[in-house]
C-alpha positions in Angstrom: 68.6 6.8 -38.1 70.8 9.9 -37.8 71.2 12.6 -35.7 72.2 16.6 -36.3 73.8 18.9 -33.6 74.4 22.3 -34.3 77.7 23.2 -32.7 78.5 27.0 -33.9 77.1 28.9 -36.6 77.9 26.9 -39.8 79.4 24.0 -38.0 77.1 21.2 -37.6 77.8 17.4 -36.0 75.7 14.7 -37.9 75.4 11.2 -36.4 74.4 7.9 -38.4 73.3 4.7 -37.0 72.5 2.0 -39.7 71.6 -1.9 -39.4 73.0 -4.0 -43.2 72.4 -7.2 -44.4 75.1 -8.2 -46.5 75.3 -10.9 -48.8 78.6 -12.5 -50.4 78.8 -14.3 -53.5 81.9 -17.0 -54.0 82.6 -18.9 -56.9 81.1 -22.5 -56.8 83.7 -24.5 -54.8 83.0 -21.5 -51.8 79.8 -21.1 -49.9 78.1 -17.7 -50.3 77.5 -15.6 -46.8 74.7 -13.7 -45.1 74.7 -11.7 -42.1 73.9 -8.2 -41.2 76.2 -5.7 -39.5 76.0 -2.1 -38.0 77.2 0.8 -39.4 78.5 4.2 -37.3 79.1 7.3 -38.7 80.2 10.8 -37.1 80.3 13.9 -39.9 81.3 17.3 -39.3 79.8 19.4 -41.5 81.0 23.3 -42.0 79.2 25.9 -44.3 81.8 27.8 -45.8 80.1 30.1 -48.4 76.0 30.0 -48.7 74.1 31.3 -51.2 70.1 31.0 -50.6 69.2 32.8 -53.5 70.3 29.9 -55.7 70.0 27.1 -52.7 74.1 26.3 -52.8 76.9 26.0 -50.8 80.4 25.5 -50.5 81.4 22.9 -48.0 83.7 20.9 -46.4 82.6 17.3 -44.7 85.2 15.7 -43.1 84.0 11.8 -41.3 85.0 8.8 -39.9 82.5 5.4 -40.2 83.1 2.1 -38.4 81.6 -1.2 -38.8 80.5 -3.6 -36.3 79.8 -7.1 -37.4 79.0 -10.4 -35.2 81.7 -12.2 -36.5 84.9 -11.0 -38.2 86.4 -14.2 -39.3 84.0 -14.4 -42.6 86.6 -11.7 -43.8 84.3 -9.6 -45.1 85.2 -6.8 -48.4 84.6 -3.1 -47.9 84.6 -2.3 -51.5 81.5 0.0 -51.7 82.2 4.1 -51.7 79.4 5.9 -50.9 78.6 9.5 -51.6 77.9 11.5 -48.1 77.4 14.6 -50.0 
């Protein structure tokens, strides 16, 4: 689910709300987890050159994400990058 508010010209404020299931996988001695979590994310996103002749832009996207999960003590790995462009 996300969400887009324009602010100024060229200055835009996206919103993302996501639900994850995650899965963990241990060696054999470990047990392997499931659970799901939330995901927040707030974007700014500002247009600073447009071309719509050729359908590009120059931009810059600064964000912050947060994740919300039931229980914290499964000491869970955020080793995923993810492209927001």
């Amino acid at each position: 689910m996300g969400l887009t508010t324009p602010i100024v010209d060229k200055l835009t404020l996206n919103q993302r709300l996501l639900g994850e299931w995650r899965n963990y996988f241990y060696s054999k001695e470990n047990e392997n987890r499931s659970y799901t979590r939330s995901r927040y994310r707030v974007l700014l996103n500002y247009i600073i050159s447009e071309n719509k002749e050729k359908q590009t832009a120059w931009k810059i996207k600064p964000s912050v994400e947060w994740y919300f999960t039931k229980n914290v003590a499964y000491g869970e790995r955020f080793a995923e990058f993810e492209d927001i462009l």
